[in-house]
DRENDO-1510 file (C-alpha; in Angstrom, 1 decimal, always signed):
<recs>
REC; n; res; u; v; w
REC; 1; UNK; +4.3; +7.4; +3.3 .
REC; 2; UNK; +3.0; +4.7; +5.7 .
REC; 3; UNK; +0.0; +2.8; +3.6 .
REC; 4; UNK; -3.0; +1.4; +5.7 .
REC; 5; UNK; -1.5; -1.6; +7.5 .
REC; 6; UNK; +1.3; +1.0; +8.8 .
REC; 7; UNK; -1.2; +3.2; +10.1 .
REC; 8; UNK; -3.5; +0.5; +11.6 .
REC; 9; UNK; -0.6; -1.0; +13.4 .
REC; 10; UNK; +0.4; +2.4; +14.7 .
REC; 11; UNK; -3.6; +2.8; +15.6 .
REC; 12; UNK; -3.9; -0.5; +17.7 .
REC; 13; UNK; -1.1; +0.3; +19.4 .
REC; 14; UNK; -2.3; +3.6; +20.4 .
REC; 15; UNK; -5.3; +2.1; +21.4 .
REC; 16; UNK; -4.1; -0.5; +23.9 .
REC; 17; UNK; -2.3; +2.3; +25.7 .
REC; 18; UNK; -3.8; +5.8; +25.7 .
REC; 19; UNK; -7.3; +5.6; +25.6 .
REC; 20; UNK; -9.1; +6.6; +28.5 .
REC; 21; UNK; -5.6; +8.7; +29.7 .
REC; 22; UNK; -5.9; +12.4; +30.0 .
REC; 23; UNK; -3.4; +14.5; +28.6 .
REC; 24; UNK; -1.4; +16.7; +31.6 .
REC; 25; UNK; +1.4; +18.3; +29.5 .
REC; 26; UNK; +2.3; +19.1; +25.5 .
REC; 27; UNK; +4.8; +20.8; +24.4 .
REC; 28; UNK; +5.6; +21.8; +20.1 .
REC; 29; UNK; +8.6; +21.4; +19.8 .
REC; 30; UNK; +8.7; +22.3; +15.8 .
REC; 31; UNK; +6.0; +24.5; +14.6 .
REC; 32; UNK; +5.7; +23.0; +11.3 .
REC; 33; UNK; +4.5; +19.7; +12.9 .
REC; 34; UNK; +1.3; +21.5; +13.8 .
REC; 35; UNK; +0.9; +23.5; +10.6 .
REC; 36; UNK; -2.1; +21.7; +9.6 .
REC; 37; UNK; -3.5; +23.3; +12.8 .
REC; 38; UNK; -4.5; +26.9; +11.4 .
REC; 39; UNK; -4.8; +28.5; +14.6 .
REC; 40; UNK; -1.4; +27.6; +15.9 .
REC; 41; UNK; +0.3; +25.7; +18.3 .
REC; 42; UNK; -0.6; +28.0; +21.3 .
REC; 43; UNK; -4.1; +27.0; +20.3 .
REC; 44; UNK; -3.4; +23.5; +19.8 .
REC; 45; UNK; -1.6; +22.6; +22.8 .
REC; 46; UNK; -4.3; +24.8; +25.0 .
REC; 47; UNK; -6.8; +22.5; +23.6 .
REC; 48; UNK; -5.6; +19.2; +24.2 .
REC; 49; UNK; -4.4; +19.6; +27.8 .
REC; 50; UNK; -7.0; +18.2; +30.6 .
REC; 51; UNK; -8.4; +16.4; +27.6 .
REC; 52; UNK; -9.4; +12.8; +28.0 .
REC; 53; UNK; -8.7; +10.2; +25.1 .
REC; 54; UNK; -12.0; +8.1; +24.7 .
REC; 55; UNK; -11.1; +6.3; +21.7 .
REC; 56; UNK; -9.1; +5.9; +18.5 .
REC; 57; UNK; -10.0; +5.7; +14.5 .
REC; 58; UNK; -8.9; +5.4; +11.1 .
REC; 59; UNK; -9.6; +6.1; +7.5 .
REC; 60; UNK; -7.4; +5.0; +4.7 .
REC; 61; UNK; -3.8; +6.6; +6.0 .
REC; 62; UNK; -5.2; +8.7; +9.0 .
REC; 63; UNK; -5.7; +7.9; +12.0 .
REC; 64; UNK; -7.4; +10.4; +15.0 .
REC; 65; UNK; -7.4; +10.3; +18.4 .
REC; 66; UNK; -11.2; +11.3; +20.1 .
REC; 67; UNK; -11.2; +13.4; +22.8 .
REC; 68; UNK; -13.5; +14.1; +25.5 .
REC; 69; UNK; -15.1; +17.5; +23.9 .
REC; 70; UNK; -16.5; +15.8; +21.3 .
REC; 71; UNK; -13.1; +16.8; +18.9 .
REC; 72; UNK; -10.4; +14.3; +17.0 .
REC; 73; UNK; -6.9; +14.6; +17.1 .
REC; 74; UNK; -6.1; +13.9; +13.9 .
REC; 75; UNK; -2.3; +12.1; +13.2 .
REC; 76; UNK; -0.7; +12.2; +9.6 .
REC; 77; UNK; +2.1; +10.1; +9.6 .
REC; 78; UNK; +3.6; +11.8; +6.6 .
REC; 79; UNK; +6.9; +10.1; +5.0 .
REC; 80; UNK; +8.3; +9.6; +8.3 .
REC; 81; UNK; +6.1; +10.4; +11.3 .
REC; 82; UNK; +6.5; +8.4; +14.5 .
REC; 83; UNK; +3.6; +7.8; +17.5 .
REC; 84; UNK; +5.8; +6.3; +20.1 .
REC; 85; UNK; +5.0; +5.5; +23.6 .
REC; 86; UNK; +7.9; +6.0; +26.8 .
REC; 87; UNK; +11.4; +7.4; +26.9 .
REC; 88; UNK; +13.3; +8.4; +23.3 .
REC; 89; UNK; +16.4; +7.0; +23.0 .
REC; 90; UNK; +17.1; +9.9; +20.1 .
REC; 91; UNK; +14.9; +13.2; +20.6 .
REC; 92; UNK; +16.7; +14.8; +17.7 .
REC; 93; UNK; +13.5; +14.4; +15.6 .
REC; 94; UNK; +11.3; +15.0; +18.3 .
REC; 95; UNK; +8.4; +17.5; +17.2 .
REC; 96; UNK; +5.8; +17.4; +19.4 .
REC; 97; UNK; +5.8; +15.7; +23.5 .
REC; 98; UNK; +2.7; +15.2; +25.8 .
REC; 99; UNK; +2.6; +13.2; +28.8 .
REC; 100; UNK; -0.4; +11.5; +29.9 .
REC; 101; UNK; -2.0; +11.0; +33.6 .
REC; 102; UNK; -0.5; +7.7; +34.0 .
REC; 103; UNK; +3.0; +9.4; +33.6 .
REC; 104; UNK; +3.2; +7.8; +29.8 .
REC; 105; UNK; +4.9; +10.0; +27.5 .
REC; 106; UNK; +3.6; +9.9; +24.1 .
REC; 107; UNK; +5.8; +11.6; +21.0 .
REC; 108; UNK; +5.4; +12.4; +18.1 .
REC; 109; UNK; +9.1; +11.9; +15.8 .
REC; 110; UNK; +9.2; +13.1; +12.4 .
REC; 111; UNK; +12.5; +13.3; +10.2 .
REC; 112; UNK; +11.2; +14.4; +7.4 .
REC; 113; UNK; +8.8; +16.7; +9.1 .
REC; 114; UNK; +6.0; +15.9; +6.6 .
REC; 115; UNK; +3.6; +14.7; +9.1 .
REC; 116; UNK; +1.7; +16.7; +12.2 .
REC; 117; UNK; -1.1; +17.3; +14.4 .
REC; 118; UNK; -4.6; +18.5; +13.8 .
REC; 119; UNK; -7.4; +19.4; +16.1 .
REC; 120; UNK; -10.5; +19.2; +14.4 .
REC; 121; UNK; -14.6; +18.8; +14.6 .
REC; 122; UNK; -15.9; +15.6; +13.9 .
REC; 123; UNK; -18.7; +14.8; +11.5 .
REC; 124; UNK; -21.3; +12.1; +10.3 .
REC; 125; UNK; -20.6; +10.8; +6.6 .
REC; 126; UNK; -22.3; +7.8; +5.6 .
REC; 127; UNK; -23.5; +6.6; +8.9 .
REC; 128; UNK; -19.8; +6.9; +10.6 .
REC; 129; UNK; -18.4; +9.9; +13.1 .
REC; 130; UNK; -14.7; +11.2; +10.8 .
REC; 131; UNK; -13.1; +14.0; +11.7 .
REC; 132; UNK; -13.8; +16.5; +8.9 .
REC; 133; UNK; -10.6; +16.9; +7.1 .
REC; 134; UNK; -11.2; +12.8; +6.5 .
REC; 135; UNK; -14.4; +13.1; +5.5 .
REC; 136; UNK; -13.6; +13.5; +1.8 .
REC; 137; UNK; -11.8; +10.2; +1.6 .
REC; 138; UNK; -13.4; +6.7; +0.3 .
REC; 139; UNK; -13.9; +4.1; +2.5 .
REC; 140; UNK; -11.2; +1.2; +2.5 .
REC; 141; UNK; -10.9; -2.2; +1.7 .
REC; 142; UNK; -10.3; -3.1; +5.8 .
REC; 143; UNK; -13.3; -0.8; +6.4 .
REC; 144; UNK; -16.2; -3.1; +7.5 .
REC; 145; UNK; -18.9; -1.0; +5.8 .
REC; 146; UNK; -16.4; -1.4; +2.4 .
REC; 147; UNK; -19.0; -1.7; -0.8 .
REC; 148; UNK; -16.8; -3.5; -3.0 .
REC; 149; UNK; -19.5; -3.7; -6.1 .
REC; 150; UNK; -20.2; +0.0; -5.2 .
REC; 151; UNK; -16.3; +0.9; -5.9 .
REC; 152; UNK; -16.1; -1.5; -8.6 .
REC; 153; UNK; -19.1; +0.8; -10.7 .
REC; 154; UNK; -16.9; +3.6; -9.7 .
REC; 155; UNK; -14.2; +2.5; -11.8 .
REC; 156; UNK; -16.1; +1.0; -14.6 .
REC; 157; UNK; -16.2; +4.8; -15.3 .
REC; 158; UNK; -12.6; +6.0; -14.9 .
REC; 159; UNK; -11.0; +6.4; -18.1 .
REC; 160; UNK; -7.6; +6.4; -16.6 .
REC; 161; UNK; -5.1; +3.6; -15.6 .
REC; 162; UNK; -6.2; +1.1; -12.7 .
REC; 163; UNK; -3.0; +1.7; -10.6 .
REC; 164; UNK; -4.1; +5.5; -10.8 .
REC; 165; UNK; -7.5; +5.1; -9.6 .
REC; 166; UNK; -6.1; +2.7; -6.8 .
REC; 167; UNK; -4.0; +5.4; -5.8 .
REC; 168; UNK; -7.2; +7.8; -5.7 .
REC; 169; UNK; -8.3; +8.4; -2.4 .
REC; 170; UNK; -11.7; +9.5; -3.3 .
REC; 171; UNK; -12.1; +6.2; -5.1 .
REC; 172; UNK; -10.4; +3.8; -2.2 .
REC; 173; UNK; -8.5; +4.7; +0.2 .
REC; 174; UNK; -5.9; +3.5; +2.3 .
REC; 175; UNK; -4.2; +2.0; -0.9 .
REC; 176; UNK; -0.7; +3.2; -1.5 .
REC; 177; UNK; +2.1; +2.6; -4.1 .
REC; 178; UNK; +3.5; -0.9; -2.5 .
REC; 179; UNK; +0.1; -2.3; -1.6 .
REC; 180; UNK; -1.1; -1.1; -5.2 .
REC; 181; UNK; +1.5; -3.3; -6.5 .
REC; 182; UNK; +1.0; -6.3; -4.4 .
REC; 183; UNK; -3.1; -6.6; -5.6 .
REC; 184; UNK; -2.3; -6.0; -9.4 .
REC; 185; UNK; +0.7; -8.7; -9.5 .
REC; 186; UNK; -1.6; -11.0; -7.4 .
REC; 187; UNK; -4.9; -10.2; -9.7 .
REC; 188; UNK; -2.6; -10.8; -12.8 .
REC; 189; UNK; -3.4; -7.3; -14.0 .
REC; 190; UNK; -0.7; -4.5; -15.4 .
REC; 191; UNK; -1.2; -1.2; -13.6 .
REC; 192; UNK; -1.1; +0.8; -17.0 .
REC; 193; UNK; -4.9; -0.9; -18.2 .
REC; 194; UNK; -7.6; +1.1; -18.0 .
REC; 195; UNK; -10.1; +0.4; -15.5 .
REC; 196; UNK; -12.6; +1.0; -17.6 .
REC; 197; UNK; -11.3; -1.1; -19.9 .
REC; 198; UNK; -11.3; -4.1; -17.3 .
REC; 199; UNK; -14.1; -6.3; -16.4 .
REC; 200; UNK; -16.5; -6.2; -13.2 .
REC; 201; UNK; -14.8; -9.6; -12.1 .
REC; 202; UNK; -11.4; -8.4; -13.1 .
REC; 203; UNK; -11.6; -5.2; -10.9 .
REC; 204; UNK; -13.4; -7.0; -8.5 .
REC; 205; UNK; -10.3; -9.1; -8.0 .
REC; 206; UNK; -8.0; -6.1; -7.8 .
REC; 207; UNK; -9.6; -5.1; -4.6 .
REC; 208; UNK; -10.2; -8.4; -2.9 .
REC; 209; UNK; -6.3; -8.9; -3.9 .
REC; 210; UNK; -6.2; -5.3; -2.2 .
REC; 211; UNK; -8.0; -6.3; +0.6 .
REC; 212; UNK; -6.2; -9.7; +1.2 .
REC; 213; UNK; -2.4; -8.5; +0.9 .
REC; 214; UNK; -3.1; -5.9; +3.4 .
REC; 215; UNK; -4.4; -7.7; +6.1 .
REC; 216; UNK; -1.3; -10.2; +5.5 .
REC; 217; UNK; +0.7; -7.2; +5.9 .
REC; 218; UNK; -1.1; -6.1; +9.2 .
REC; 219; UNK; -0.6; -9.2; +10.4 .
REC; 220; UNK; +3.2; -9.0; +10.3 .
REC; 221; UNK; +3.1; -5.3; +11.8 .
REC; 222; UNK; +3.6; -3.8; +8.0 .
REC; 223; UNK; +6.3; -3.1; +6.4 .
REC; 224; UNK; +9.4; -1.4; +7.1 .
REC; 225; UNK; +12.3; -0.8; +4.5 .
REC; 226; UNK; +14.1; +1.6; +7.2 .
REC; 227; UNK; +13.8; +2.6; +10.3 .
REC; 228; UNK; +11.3; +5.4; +9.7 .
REC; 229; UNK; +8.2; +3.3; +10.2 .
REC; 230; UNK; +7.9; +1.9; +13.8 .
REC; 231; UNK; +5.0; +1.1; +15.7 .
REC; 232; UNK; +4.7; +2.4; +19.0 .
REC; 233; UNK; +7.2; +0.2; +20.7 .
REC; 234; UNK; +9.9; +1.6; +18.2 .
REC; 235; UNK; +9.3; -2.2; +15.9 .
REC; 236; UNK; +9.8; -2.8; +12.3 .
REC; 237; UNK; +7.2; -4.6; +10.5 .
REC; 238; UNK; +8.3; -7.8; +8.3 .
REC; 239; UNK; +5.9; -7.7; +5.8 .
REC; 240; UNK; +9.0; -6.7; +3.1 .
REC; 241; UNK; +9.9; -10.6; +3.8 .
REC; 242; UNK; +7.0; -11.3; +1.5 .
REC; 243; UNK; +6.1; -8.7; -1.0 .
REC; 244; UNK; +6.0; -10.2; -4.0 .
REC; 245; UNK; +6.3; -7.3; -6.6 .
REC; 246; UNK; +7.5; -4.0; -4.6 .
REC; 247; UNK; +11.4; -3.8; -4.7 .
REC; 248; UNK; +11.7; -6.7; -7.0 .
REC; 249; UNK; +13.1; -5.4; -10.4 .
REC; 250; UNK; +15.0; -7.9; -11.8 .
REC; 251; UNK; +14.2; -11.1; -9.5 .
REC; 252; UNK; +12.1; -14.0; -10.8 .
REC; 253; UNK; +8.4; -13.6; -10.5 .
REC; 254; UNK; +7.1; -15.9; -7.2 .
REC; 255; UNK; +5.0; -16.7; -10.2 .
REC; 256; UNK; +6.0; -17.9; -13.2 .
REC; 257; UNK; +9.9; -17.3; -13.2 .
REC; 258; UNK; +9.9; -14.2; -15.3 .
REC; 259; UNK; +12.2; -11.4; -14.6 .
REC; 260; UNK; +10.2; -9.0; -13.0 .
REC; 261; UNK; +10.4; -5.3; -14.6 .
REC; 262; UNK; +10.3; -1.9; -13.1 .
REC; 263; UNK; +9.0; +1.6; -14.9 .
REC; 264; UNK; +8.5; +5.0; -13.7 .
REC; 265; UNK; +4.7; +6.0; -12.7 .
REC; 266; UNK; +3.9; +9.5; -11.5 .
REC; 267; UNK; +6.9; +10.2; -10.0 .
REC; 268; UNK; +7.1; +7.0; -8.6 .
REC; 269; UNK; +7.8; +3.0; -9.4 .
REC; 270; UNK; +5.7; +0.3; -10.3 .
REC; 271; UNK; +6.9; -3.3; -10.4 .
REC; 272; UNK; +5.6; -5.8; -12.2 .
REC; 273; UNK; +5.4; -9.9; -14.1 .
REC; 274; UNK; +5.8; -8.9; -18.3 .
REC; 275; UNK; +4.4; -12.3; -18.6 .
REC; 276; UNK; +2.1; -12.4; -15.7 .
REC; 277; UNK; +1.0; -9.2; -16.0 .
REC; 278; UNK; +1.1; -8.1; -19.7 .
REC; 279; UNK; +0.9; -4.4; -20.2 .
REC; 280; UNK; -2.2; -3.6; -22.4 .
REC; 281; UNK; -1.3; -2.9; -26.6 .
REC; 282; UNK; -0.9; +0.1; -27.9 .
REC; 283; UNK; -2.5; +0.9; -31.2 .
REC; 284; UNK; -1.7; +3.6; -33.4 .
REC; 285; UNK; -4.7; +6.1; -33.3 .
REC; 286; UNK; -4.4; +4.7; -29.4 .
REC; 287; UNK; -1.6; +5.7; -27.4 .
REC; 288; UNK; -3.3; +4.4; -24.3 .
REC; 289; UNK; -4.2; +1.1; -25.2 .
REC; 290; UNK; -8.0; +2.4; -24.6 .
REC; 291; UNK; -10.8; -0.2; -26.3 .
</recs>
């Protein structure tokens, strides 16, 4: 699914457009794109219409619209959710329509129909207004009230693999499997240690690294390997121009020249430098390469 930089990109753009529009139509066009929504899509579209969009936010991988009545629209991109702005060119994977004021249509497109729309209450955790399915999830590492030391204690007590606890969003959030791959090769450490087998300067790193290759990749509106991620315009992102671990089994490390390796991690793939990254030893009475 879309990792933070996606989602942010999709967030600005949504931003610059919609806010202070009120919505004058919305249609469901596929039920399950509002499933989230308990109380249906009856509910949900009688909600929203004559609502005004005062402003837009983000947590990790969701992002909400605020409305007028005090209640978020809250967008999950899923594996292939779309926020697009104007006239389709394809409405085959249209799921949900709404028009705005200002005659804007705004859609949401899902392939995969993983994604949807949520109307929620908002709430206060830790000083900032979430909407309250968010309000479980860590802070991320774009988030301007991110504790970095605070999340570093966190993992000094997580007897599991760092990639693992990168991928927790309890722990940090907005982190997903390419970005969680980017920080480790760029921090020089291999995704199987243990974070609580790291150092405080080690895992330290790993977030800054976090931190950094994310805002590189918003800079470059994200990245796109297909055409499923757009921003609102319909645009790719470039950032897969630079990754320098994702998607590169077998290619030199940017690095040192090794050949870079691939292996299978909870049902997914993490790539990585054997000599830049050395994965930790495993002792006999050890399987995990635990201290």
């Amino acid at each position: 699914m879309p990792e933070l930089p996606e989602v942010e990109v999709v967030r600005r753009g949504l931003a610059a457009h919609v806010v202070d529009k009120t919505v004058t139509a919305v249609r469901v066009h596929h039920p399950r794109a509002v499933r989230r929504h308990e109380a249906g899509p009856a509910d949900l579209t009688g909600r929203l219409l004559g609502t005004r969009i005062v402003g837009t936010g983000r947590r990790g991988k969701y992002m909400w619209l605020t409305l007028d009545d005090g209640s978020a629209l809250v967008v999950h991109l899923g594996m292939s959710g779309q926020m697009l702005l104007g006239a389709l060119p394809d409405e085959r994977h249209l799921r949900i329509a709404a028009l705005l004021d200002d005659g804007t249509a705004l859609s949401f497109v899902d392939q995969r129909t993983f994604g949807g729309w949520l109307l929620t209450d908002m709430v206060t955790v830790d000083g900032s207004d979430v909407p309250l399915p968010v309000a479980h999830l860590a802070r991320d590492p774009l988030d301007p009230l991110f504790d970095r030391d605070s999340v570093v204690e966190v993992l000094r007590r997580k007897h599991s693999e760092i990639k693992r606890q990168l991928l927790d969003q309890t722990v940090v959030s907005g982190i997903g499997n390419i970005y969680a791959d980017e920080a480790l090769w760029r921090a020089r450490v291999n995704g199987a240690r243990l974070a609580s087998a790291l150092t405080r300067r080690q895992l330290a790193g790993v977030l800054d690294a976090a931190a950094e290759v994310m805002a590189e990749a918003l800079d470059q509106g994200g990245t796109s390997f297909d055409s499923l991620y757009v921003n609102v315009n319909g645009e790719s992102g470039y950032f897969e121009r630079s990754l320098d671990a994702y998607g590169r089994e077998g290619q030199p490390c940017r690095r040192c020249g090794a050949v870079m390796r691939r292996e299978k991690f909870m049902n997914r793939s993490s790539f990585y430098c054997p000599k830049c990254q050395p994965r930790p030893r495993v002792s006999r009475g050890n399987p995990r390469g635990a201290r």
